[in-house]
N, CA and C of each residue as an Amber inpcrd file, in Angstrom:
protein
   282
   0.8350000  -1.1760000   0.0000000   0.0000000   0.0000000   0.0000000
   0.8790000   1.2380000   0.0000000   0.2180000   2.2690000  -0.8680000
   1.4110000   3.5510000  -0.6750000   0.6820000   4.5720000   0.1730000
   1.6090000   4.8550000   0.6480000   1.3520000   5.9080000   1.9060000
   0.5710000   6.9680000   1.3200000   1.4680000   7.4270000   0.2420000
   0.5590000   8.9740000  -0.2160000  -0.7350000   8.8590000  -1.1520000
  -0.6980000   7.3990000  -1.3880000  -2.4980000   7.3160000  -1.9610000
  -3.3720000   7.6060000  -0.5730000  -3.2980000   6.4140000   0.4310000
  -3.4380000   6.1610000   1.5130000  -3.8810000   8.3110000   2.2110000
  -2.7710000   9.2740000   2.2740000  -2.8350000  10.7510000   2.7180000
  -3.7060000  10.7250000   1.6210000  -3.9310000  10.9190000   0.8230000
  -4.8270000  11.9980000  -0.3500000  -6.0820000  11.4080000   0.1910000
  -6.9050000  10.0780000   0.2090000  -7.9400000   9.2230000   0.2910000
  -8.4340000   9.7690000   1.9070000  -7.7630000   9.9160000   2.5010000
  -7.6770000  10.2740000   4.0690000  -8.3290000  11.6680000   4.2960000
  -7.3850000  12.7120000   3.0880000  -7.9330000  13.8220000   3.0300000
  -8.6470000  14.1170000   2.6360000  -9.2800000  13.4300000   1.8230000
 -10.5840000  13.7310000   0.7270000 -11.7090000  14.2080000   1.5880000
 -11.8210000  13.9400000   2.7780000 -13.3450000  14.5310000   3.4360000
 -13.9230000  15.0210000   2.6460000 -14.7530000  13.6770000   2.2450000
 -16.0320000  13.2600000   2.1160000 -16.3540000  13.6970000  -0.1070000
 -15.2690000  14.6110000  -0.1170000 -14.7440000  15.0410000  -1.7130000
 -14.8110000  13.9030000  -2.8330000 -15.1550000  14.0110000  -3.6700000
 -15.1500000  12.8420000  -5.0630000 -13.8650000  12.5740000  -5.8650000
 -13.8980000  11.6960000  -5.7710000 -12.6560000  11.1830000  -6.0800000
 -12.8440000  10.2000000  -7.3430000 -11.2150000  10.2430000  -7.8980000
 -11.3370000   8.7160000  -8.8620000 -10.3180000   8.3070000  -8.7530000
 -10.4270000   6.5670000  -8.1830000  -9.7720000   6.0370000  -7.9250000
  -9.6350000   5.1080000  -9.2030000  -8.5960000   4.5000000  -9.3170000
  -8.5560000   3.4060000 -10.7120000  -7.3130000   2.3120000  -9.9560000
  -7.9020000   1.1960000 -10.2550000  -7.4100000  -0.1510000  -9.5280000
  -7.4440000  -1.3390000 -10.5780000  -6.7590000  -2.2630000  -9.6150000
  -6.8140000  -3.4820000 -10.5530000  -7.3620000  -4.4760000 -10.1200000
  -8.7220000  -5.2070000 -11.0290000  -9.3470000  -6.5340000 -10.3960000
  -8.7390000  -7.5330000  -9.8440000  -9.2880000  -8.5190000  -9.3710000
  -9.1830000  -9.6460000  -8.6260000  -8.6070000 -10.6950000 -10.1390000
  -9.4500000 -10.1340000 -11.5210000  -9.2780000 -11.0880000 -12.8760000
  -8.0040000 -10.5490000 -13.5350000  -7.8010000  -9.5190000 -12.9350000
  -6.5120000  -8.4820000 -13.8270000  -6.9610000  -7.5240000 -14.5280000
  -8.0630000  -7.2310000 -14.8800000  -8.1860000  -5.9320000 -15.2520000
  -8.7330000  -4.4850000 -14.8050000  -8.0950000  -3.6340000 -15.2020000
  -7.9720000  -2.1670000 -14.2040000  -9.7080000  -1.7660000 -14.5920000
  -9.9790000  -0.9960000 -13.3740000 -10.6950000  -0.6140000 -13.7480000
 -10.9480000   0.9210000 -12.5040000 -12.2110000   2.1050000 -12.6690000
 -11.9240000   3.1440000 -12.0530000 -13.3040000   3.6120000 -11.6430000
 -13.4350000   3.4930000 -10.4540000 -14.2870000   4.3920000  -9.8400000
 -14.3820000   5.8380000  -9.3160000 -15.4600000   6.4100000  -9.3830000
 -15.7850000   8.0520000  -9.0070000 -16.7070000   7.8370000  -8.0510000
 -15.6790000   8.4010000  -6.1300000 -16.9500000   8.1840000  -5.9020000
 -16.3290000   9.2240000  -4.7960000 -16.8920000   8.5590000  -2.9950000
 -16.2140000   9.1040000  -2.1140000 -16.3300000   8.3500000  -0.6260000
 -15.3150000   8.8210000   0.2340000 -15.4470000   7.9640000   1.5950000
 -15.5130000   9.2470000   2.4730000 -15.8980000   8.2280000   3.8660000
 -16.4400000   8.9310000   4.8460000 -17.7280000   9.6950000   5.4060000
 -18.1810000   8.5020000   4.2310000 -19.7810000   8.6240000   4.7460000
 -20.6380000   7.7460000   5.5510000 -22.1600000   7.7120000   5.8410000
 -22.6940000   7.2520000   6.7160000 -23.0380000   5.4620000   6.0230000
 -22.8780000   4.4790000   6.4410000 -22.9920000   3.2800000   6.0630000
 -23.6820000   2.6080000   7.1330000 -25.3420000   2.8570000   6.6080000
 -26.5450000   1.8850000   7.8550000 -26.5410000   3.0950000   8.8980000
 -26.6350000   4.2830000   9.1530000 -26.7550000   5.1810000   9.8980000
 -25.4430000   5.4510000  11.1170000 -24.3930000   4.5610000   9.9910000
 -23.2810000   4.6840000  11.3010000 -22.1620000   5.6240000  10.3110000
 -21.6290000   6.2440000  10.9780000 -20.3030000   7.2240000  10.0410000
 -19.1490000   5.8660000   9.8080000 -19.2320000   5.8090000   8.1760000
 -17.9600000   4.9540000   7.8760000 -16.7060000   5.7950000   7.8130000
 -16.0060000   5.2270000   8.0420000 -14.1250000   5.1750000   8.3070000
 -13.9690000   4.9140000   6.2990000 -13.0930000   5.7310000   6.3030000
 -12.2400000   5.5950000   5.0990000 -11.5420000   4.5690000   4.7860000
 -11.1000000   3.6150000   6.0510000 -10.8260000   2.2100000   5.7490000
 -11.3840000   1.3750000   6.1150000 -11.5170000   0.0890000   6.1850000
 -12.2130000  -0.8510000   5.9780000 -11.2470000  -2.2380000   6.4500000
 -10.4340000  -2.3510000   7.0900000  -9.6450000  -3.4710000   7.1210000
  -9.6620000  -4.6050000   7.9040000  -9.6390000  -5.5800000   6.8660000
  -9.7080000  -7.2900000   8.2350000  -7.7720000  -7.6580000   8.3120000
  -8.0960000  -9.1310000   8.6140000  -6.8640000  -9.6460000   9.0610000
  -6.0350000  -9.6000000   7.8790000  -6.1040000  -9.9420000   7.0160000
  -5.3580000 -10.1970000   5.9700000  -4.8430000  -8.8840000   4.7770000
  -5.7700000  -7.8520000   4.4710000  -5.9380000  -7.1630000   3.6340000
  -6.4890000  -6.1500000   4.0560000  -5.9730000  -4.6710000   3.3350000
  -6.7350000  -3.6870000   3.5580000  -7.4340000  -2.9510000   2.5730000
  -9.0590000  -2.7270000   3.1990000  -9.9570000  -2.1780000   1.7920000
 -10.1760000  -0.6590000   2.0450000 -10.1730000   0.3640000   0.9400000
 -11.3430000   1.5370000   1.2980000 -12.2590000   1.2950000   0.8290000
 -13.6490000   2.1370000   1.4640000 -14.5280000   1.6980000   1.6260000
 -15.2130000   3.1220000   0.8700000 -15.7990000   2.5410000  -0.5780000
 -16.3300000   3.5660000  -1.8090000 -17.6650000   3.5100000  -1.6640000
 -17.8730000   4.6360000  -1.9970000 -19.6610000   4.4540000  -2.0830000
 -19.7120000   5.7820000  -3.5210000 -19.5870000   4.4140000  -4.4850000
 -20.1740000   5.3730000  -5.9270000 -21.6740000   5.5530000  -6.4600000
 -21.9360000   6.2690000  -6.4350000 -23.1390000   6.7400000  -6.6770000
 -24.0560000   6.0570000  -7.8150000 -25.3700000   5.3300000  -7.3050000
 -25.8040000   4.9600000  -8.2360000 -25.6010000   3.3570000  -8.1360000
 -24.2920000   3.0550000  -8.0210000 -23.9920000   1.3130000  -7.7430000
 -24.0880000   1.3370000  -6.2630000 -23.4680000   2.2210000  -5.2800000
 -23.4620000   1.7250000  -3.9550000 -22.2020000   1.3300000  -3.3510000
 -22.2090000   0.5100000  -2.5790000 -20.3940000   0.7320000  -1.7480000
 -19.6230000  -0.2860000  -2.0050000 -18.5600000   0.1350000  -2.1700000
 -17.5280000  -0.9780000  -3.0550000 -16.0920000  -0.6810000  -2.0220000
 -15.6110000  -2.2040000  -1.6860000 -14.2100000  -1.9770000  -1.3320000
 -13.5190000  -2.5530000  -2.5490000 -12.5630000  -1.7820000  -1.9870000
 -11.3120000  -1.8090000  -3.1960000 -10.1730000  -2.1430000  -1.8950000
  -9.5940000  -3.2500000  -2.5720000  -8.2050000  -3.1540000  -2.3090000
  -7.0440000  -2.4630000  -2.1790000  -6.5640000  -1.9840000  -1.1570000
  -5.7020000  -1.2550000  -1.1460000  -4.4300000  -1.5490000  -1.8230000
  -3.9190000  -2.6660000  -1.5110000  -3.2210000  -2.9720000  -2.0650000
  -3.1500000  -2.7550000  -4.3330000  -4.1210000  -3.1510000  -4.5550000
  -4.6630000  -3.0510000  -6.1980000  -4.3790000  -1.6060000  -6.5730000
  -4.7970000  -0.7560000  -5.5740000  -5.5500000   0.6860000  -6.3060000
  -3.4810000   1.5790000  -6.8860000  -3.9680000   1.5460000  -8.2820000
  -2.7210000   2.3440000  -8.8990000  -2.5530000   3.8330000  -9.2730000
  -3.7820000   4.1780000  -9.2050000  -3.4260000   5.6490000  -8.8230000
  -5.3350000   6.3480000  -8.4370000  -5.0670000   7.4400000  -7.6040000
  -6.4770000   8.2940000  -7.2150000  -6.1870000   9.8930000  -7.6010000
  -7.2570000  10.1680000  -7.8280000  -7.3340000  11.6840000  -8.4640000
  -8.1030000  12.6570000  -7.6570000  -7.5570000  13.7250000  -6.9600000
  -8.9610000  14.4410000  -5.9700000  -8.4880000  15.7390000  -6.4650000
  -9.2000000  16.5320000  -6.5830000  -9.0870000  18.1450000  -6.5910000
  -7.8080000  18.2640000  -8.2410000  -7.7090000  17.6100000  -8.8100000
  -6.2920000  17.7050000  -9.8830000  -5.2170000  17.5580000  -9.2060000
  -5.0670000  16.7340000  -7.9470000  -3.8970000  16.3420000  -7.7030000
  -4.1930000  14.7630000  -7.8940000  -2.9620000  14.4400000  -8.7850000
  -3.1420000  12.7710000  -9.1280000  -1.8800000  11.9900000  -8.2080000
  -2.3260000  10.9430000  -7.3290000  -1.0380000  10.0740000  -6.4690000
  -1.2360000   8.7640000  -7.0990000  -0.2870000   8.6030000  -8.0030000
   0.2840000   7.2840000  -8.2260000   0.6540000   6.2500000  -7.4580000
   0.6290000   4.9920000  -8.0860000   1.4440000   3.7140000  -7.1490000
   2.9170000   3.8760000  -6.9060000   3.5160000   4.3260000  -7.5810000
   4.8850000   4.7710000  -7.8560000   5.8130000   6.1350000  -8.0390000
   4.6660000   7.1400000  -7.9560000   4.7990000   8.5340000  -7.6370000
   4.2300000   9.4620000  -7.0650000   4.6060000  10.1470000  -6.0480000
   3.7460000  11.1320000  -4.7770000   4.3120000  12.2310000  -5.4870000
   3.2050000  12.9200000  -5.9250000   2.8580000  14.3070000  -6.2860000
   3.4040000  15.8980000  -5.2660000   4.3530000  16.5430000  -5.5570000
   4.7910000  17.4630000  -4.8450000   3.8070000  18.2490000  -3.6020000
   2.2840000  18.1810000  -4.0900000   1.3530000  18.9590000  -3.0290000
   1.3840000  18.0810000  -1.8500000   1.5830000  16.3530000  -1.8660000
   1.3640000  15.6540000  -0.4530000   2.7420000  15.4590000  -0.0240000
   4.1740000  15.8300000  -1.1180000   5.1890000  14.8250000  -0.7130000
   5.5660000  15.0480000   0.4970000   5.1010000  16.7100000   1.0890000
   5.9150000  16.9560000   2.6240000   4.8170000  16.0560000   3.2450000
């Protein structure tokens, strides 16, 4: 998992985002959505994690709430700042 996807996703309060990841079959694919909302009248957490793996926890509009793998997700987009799997963008790097 990269840290500075992980900060941007964190910061997003509650902001729309697009995240783009890679399936379970291998192919990428990208959601628009956002975290840190209410899930069953309880405030969801931006993460989502069991023993093994860690998910965020999406709620795209229209389909409804989707975890994504943290591990999978290769890059997220909020406000025109884009954080890659492999590159942190100068606005989060401090």
């Amino acid at each position: 998992m990269n840290r500075a996807i992980d900060r941007l996703i964190e910061a997003s309060d509650g902001r729309f985002m697009s995240v783009k990841y890679v399936k379970d079959n291998g192919t990428i694919r990208t959601f628009t959505g956002r975290v840190g909302i209410h899930h069953r009248d309880v405030p969801a957490q931006y993460r989502c994690d069991s023993k093994d793996h860690k998910f965020y926890l999406l709620y795209v509009p229209g389909k409804g709430y989707r975890r994504i793998n943290a591990d999978a997700v290769l890059e997220v987009t909020l406000n025109g700042v884009t954080a890659t799997k492999y590159a942190v963008p100068p606005e989060i790097a401090a």
